[in-house]
C-alpha positions in Angstrom: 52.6 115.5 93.9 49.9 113.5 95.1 49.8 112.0 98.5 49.5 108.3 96.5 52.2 109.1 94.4 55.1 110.0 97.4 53.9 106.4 99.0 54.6 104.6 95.8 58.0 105.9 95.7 59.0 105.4 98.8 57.9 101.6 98.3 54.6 102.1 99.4 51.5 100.6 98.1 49.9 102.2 95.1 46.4 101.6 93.8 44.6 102.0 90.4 42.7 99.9 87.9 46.1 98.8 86.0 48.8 98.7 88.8 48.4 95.1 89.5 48.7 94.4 85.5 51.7 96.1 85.5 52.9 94.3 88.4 52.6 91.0 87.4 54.1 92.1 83.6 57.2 93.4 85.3 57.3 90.4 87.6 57.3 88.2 84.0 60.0 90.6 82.4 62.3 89.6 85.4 61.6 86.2 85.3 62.7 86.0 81.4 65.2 87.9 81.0 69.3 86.4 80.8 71.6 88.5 82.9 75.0 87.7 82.7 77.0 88.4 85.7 79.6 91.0 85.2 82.2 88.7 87.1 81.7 86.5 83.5 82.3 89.1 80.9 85.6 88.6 80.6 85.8 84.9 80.4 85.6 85.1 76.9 88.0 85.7 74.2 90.2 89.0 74.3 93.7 90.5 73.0 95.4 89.0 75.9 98.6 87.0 75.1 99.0 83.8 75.8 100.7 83.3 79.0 104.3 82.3 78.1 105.1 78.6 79.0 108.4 79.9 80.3 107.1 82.3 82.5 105.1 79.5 83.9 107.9 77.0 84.4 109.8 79.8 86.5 106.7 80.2 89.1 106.8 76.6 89.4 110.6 76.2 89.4 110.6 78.7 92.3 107.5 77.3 94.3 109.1 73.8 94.3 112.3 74.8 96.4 110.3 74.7 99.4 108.3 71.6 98.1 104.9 73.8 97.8 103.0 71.3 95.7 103.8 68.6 98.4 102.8 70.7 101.0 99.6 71.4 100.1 98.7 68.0 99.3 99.8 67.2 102.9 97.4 69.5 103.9 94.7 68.2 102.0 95.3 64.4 101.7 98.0 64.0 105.0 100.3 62.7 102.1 102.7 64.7 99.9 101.7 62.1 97.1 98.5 60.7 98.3 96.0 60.7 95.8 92.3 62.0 96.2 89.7 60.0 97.6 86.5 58.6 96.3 84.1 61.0 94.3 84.9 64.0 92.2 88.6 64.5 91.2 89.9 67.8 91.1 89.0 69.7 87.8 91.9 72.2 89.0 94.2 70.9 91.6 95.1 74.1 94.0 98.8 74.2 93.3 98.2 74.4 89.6 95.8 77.3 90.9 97.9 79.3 92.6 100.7 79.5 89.9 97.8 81.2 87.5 97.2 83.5 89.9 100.8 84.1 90.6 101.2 84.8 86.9 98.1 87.0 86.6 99.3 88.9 89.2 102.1 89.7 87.7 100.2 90.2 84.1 98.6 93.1 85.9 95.0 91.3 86.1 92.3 92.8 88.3 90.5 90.0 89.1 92.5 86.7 90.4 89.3 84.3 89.9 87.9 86.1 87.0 91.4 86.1 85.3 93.0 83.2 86.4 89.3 81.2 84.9 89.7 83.4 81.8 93.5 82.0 81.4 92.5 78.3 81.9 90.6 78.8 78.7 92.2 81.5 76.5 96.0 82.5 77.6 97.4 78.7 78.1 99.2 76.7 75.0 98.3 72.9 74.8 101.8 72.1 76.8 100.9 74.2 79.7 97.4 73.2 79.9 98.6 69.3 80.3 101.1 70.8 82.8 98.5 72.2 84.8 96.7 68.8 84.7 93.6 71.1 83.7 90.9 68.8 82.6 90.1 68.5 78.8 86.4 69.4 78.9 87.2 72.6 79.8 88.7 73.3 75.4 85.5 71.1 74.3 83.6 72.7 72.0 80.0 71.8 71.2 80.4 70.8 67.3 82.7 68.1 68.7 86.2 69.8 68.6 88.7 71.2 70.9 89.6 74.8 71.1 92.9 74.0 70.1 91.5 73.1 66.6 90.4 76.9 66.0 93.1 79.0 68.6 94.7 81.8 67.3 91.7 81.5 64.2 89.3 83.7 63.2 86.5 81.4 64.6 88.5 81.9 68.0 85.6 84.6 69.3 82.2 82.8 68.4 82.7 78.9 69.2 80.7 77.9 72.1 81.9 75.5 74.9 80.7 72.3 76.3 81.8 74.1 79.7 79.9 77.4 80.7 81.4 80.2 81.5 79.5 80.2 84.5 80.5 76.2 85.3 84.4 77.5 84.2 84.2 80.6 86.8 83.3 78.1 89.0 86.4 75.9 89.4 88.7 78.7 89.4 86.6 79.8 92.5 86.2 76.6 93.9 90.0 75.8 94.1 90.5 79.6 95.5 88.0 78.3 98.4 89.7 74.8 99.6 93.3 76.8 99.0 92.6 79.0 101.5 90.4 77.2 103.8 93.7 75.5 104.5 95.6 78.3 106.0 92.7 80.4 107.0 93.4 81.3 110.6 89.8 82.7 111.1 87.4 81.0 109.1 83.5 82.4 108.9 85.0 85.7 110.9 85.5 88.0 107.6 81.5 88.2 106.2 80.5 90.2 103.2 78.3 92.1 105.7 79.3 93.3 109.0 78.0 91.4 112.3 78.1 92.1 115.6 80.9 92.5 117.7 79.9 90.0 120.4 79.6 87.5 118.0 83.2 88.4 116.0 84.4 88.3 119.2 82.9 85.1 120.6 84.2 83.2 116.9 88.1 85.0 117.5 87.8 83.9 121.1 87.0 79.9 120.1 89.2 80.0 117.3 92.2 81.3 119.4 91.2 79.0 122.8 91.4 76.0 120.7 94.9 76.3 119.3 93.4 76.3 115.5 93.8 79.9 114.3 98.0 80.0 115.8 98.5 76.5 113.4 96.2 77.5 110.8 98.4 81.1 111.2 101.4 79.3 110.8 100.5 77.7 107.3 99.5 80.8 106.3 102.7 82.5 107.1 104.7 79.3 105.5 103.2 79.2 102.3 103.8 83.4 101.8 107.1 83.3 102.8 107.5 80.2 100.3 105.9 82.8 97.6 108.3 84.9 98.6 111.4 82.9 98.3 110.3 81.7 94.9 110.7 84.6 93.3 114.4 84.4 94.0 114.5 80.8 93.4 113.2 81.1 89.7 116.7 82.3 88.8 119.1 80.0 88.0 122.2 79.3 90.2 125.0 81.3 88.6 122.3 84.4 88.7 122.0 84.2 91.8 125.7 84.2 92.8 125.5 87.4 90.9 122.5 88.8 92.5 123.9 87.9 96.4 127.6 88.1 95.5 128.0 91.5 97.7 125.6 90.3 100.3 127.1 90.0 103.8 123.5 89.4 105.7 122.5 92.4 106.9 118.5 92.9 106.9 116.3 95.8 107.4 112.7 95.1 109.1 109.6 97.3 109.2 105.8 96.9 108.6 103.4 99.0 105.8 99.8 98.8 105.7 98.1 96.6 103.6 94.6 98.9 103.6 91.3 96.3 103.4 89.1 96.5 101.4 86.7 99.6 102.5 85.9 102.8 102.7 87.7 105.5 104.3 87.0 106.1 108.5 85.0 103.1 108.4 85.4 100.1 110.2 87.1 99.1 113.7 85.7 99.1 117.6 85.7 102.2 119.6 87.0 100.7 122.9 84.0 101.4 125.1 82.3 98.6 123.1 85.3 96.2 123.5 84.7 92.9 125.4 81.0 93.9 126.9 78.9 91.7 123.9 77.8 94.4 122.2 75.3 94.9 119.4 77.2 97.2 117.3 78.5 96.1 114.1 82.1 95.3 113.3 84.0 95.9 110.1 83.3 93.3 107.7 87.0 93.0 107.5 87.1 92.1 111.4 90.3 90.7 111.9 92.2 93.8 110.4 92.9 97.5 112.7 93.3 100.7 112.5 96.5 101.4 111.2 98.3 104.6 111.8 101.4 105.7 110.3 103.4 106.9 113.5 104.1 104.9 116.6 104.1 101.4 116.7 101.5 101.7 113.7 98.5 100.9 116.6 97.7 104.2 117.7 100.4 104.1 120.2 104.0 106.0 120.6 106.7 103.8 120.1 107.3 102.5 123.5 103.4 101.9 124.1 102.5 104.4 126.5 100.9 107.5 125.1 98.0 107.7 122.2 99.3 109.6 119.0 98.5 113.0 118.2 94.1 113.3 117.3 96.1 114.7 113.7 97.9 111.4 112.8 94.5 109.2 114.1 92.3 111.2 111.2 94.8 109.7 109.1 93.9 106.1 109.9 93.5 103.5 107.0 91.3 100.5 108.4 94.1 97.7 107.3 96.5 94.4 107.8 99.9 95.3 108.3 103.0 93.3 106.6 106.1 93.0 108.4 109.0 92.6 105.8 112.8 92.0 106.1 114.6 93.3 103.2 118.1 92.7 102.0 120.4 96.1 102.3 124.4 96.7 102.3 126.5 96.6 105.2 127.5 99.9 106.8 130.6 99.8 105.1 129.9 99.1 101.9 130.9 101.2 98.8 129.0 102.2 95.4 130.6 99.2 94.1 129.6 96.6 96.6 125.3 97.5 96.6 123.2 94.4 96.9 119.6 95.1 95.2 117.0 95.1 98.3 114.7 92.1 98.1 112.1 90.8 100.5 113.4 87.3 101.7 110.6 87.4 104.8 107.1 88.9 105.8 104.7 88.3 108.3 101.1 89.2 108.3 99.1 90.6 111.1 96.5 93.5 112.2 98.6 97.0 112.7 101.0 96.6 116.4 99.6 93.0 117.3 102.5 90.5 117.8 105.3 92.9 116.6 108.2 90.6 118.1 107.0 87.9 116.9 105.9 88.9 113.5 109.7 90.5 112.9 111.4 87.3 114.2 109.1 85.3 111.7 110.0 88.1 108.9 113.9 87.4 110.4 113.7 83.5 109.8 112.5 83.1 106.9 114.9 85.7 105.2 117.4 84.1 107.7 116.9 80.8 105.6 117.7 82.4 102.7 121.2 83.4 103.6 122.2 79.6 105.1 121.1 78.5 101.7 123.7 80.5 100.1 126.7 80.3 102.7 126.0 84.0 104.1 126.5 84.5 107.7 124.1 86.5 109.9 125.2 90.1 109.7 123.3 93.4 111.3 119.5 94.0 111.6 117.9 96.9 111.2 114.4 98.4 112.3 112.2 100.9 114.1 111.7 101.3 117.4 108.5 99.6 117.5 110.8 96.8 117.3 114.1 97.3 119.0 114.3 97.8 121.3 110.4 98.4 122.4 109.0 95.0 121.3 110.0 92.3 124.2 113.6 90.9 124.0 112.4 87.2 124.5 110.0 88.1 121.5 112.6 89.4 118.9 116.5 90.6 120.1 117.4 87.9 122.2 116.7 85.1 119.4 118.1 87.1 116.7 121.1 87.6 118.3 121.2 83.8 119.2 120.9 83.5 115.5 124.0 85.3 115.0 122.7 89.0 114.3 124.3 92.3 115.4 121.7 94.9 116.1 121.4 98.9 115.3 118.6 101.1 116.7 117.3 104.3 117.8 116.0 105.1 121.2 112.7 107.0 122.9 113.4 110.2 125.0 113.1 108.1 128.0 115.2 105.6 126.9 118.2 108.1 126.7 120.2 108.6 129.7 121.7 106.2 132.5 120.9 103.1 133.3 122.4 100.0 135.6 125.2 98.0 134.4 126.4 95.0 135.4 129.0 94.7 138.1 129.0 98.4 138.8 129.1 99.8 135.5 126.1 101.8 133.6 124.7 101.7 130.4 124.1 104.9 128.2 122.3 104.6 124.9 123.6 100.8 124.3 126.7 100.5 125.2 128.4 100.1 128.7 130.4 102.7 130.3 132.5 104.2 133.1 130.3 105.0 136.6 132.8 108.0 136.2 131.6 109.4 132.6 130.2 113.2 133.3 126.9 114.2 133.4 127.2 116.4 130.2 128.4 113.3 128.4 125.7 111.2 130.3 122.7 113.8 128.8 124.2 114.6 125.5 121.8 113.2 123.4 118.7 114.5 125.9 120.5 118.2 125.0 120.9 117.7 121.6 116.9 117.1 120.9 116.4 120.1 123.0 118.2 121.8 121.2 116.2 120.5 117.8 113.1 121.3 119.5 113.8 125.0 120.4 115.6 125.7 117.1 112.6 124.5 114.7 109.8 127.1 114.4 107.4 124.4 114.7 106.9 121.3 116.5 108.6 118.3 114.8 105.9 116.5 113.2 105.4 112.9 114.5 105.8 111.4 111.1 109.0 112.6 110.9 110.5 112.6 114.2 112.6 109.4 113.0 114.1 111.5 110.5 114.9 114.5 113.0 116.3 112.1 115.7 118.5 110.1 113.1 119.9 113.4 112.1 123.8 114.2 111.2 124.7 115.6 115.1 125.5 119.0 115.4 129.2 120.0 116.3 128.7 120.5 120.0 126.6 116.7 120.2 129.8 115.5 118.2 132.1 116.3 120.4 130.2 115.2 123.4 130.0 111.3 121.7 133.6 111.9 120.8 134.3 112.8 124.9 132.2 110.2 125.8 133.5 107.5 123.7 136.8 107.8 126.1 134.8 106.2 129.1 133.3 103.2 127.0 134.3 100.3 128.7 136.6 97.9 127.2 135.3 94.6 125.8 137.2 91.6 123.6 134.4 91.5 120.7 130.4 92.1 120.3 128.5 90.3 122.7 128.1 86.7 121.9 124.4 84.5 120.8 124.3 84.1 124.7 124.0 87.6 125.2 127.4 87.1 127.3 130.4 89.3 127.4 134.0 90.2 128.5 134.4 93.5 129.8 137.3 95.1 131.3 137.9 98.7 133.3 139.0 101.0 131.0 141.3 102.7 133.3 143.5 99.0 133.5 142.8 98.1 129.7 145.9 98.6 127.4 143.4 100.0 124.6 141.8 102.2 127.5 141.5 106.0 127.9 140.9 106.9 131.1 142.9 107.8 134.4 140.9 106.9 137.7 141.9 107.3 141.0 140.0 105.0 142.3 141.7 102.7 140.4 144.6 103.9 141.0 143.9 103.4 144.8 143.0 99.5 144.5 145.9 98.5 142.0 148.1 99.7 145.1 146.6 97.6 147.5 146.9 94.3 145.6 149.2 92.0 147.3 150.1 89.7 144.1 153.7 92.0 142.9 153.4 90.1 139.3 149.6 91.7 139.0 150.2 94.9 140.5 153.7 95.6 138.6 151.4 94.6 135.1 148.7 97.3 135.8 150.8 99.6 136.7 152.6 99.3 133.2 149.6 99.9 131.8 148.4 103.1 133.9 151.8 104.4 133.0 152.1 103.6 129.7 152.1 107.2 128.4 148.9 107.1 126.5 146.6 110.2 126.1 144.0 109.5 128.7 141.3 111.4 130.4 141.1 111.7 134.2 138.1 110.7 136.0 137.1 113.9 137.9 134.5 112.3 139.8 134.5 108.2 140.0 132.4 106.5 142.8 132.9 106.4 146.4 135.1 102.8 147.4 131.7 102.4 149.5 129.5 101.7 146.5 131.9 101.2 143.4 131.0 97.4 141.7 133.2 95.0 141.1 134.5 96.6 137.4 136.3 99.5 139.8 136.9 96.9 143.0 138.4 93.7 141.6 141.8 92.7 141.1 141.6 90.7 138.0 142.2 92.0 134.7 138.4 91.4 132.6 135.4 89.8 133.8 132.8 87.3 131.9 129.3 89.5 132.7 125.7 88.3 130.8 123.3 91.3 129.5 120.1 91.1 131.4 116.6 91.9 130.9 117.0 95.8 130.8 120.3 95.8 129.3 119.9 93.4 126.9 116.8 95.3 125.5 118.7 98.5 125.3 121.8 97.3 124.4 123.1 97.4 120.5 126.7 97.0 118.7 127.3 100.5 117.1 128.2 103.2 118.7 124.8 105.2 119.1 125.1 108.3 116.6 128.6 107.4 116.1 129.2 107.9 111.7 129.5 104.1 111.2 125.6 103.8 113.5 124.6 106.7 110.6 125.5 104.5 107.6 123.6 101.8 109.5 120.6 103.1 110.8 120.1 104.8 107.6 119.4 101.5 105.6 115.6 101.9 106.8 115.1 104.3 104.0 115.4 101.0 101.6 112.3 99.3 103.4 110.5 102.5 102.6 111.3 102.9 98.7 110.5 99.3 98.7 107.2 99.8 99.6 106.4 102.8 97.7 107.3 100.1 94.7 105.4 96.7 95.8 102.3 99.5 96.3 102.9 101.2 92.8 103.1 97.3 91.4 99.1 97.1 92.7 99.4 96.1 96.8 97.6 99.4 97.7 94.9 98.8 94.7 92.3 97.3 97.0 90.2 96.6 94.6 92.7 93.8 93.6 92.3 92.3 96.9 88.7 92.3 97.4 88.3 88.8 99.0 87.3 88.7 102.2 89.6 86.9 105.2 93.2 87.1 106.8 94.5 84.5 104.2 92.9 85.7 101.1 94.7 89.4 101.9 98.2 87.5 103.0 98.1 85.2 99.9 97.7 87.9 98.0 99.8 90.6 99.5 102.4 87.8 99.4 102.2 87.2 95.1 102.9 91.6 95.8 105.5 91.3 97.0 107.1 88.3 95.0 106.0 90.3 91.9 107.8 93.5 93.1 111.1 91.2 94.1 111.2 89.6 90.1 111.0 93.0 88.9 114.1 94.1 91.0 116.0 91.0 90.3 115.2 91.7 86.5 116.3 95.3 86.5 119.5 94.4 88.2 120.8 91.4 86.1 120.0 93.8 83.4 122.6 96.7 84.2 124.9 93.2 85.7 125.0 92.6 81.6 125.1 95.9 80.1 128.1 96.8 82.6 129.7 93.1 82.6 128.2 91.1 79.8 126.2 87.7 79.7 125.9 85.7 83.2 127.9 82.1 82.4 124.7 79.5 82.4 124.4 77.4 85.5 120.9 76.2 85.8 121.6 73.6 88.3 120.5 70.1 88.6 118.0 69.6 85.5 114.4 69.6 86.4 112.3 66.4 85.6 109.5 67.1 82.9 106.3 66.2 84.7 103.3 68.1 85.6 103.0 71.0 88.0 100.8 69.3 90.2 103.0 66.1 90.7 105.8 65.8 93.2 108.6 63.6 93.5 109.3 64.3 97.0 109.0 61.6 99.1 106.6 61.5 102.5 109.5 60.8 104.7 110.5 64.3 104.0 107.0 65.9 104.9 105.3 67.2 108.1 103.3 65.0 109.7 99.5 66.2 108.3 98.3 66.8 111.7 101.5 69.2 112.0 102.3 72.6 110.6 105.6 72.6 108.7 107.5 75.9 109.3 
């Protein structure tokens, strides 16, 4: 090959007698010739169905219990029934938007734009087109008829429109664009291309300074946990009775990767280049992390202070992470009394960043849900990346002021003793006797030794939740039956106020201990009525264990001390976090903890419904991912719902019809709520 020839391939310049001839002919082939982008092809006629009109009134039916339409026009107008200003109307207001793309996403579309501009045109009857308030010019056809004239006709395929397909593709996109620059926390930071980190970082740190991206976030998080909530709310009133009937409140929270849009080991900030206004590019995709599938999902062990294993980091998926809560039965409950495990709340963040706060959000919102059906607060659920390793102030202190019991596990160095108040100490989340025994103290500590030096490997990281979780062994068993002797005695769960009534268990008529201690300060108290009723009760002839070894009179708190029967005590910082309402590893904790495995089977479902197809999210931004994750989800709670009323029939037969107040006929875009019952616009309604 000629030395002329390897430039001209490698863009170089070539000479000869013809090469500018051919230049300028291929210059005048480009310039003539119609390409029609691929993101048009399929905004023309196809063997689709229409979308059903039905299936249409339900999105809407279910968006309107949280007043979605209103909503947005607050945030557009800073009037739930303003009207637009002067200039161009709407050709497709953004609520009628987002319920075609709710129902192509559950049609199984690729494309949300493409499809949701291809059912505008082709999948829509008349009726639902003037519900949608979608503009007539859009079924104009250039021989002066509509396309209603020839649907469902032969000359369906070859009619041509007075609106392009490229003009069509355009409104759809359009209305995708002002939809989400209302709840985009970080607008202009996602790029098609990659940028540099000092300027990401620069745009995160004015966005974030100014207040906008933390309101922005929180419209964003409203209007997905509004998705989510419709999907229930699209059943009628005596189906949902059905659906919550066995219910008690009890909610199971944990996060799954959302993976961006990209390919694998690309993307993220090696830390060395974090903060110093660097050159290198960032991911595209910039406000999304590393996620990793052990830990705290960060890169971090559950408690935050070691990396993961250099295995479980080649694993990494560059990704947002949703935090769900998910409906699951009580620890009691039987084979009879299963409630079908639904997403009433999600949050949306990158991997480990605000997990408190995202699971209290997630909490909330599913939280809402049960007030609007009469269901008290019952237990929550999660990893320990949340309980009890995210702050208290960030997630267990307000959902126990919201009335929720907790059940967790614990770290290795979260096992053991650890103060109590007034004298007593805390082991594994409960309070208990300064007396207990060491070997009661260490149990659990012994019984993952154990584990450890009976496997033949290493337990992997992934599934060191499993391992710790595990049925005890009968040594461990009867160590938490020994040790549940020196519990000490309270009158009920701790209340919302984190505050609680203990007593000494050695002077409690449901206790089962014998101190001496004790025994030495009831005969020193002067009042004879007092004395004479703990004595009763020492002597009472209950089966109770001795104390070998209680504290010295010296240092003994008040529990062993005092004269008077119980005492009011408030959990603080440390005991609060570690502090939980089943008896850690007792059968009942088991039943309980084991619930997590629902959050799991529920994602493997929302991901086999299309979440983990990235090419189905390929729109760039923190909102266009949570929107979109969010329709996910809803999709993969309708399907559930569906499936159980289904066997509710076979088993039961047909659900009595209670619809509930009738809907007025109007379009989807309207709203009869009135502005009194709005946000204020410059206010984020949560």
């Amino acid at each position: 090959m000629t030395a002329g020839k390897t430039r001209a391939r490698r863009g170089g310049r070539r000479t000869g007698s013809d090469g500018g001839g051919n230049r300028a002919k291929a210059s005048e082939r480009r310039a003539t010739r119609v390409r029609v982008s691929r993101k048009l092809k399929r905004i023309q006629s196809d063997d689709r169905n229409d979308l059903k009109p039905l299936h249409l009134d339900n999105i809407d039916m279910g968006l309107s219990h949280n007043d979605v339409a209103a909503q947005i026009r607050v945030w557009q107008f800073g009037s739930g029934t303003a009207t637009p200003g002067p200039g161009k109307p709407e050709s497709l207001s953004l609520y009628s938007f987002l319920i075609l793309w709710s129902a192509v996403t559950e049609d199984g579309s690729p494309a949300p734009i493409r499809d949701v501009a291809h059912a505008m045109r082709y999948r829509l009857t008349q009726e639902s087109a003037e519900k949608l308030g979608i503009t007539d010019d859009v079924y104009l056809l250039t021989d002066g008829r509509t396309f209603w004239d020839v649907k469902n006709t032969d000359e369906e395929e070859t009619v041509t429109f007075e609106v392009s397909p490229d003009a069509l593709y355009g409104r759809a996109h359009s209305a995708y664009t002002r939809l989400m620059k209302l709840v985009e926390p970080y607008p202009r930071v996602a790029t098609q291309h990659a940028r540099a980190i000092m300027d990401v970082e620069a745009d995160v740190e004015a966005l974030e300074s100014s207040g906008f991206a933390d309101n922005m976030r929180a419209r964003m998080l409203w209007l997905m946990n509004a998705i989510v909530h419709g999907s229930l709310f699209r059943f009628n009133r005596a189906q949902r009775r059905v659906l919550l009937r066995h219910w008690r409140g009890s909610v199971a929270i944990d996060g799954t990767n959302v993976p961006a849009y990209a390919a694998k080991f690309t993307g993220g900030v090696r830390k060395e280049f974090r903060g110093i206004r660097s050159r290198k590019r960032h991911h595209a995709e910039a406000m999304a992390g590393w996620y990793v599938r052990t830990g705290d999902h960060g890169g971090l062990t559950d408690d935050g202070t070691a990396p993961v294993s250099d295995a479980a980091l080649k694993k990494a998926l560059w990704a947002y992470e949703a935090t769900i809560a998910v409906t699951v039965d009580d620890a009691n409950a039987d084979d009879a009394q299963r409630v079908p495990c639904l997403v009433f709340g999600i949050s949306f963040d990158a991997p480990a960043f605000r997990i408190g706060e995202n699971s209290l959000t997630a909490l909330e919102a599913l939280a809402k849900v049960a007030s609007n059906h009469d269901i008290s607060p019952g237990s929550v659920v999660a990893d320990r990346a949340i309980m009890p390793n995210a702050k208290p102030e960030k997630f267990k202190e307000p959902a126990r002021k919201m009335g929720f019991k907790s059940c967790h596990d614990y770290t290795v160095n979260q096992l053991g003793k650890m103060a109590g108040p007034i004298g007593t100490i805390m082991v594994e989340g409960r309070l208990r006797c300064p007396g207990m025994p060491e070997a009661q103290i260490d149990a659990t500590k012994n019984f993952r030794a154990r584990q450890e030096a009976d496997a033949e490997e290493p337990i992997p990281e992934e599934q060191s939740d499993d391992a710790e979780s595990a049925e005890p062994d009968g040594t461990y068993r009867q160590q938490l039956d020994r040790r549940a002797m020196f519990n000490i005695k309270t009158d009920g769960p701790a209340n919302r106020d984190g505050e609680i009534r203990i007593s000494c268990p050695a002077t409690d008529p449901h206790g089962n201990v014998r101190c001496p201690l004790r025994e030495l300060v009831v005969s020193k108290i002067e009042n004879r009525a007092q004395k004479a009723k703990f004595e009763a009760i020492m002597n009472d002839g209950r089966t109770r264990v001795d104390v070998e070894n209680p504290p010295d009179e010296a240092v003994a708190g008040e529990i062993c001390l005092a004269h008077q029967a119980s005492h009011k005590v408030k959990l603080d910082e440390v005991t609060g976090k570690y502090h939980q309402d089943y008896e850690y590893k007792s059968p009942e904790w088991q039943r309980m903890y084991g619930k997590r495995e629902h959050v799991e089977t529920f994602n493997k479902d929302v991901k086999e419904d299309g979440l983990d197809d990235t090419k189905r999210r390929r729109g760039r931004g923190m909102a266009k991912q949570a929107i979109a994750t969010a329709l996910f989800f809803a999709l993969t709670n309708v399907k559930r719902i569906r499936a159980y009323l289904n066997v509710h029939r076979i088993e039961h037969g047909p659900i009595p019809t209670d619809p509930g107040p009738t809907p007025l006929k109007r379009r989807y875009s309207d709203t009869t709520t009135s502005d009194e019952d709005l946000a204020p616009p410059n206010q984020v309604a949560a």
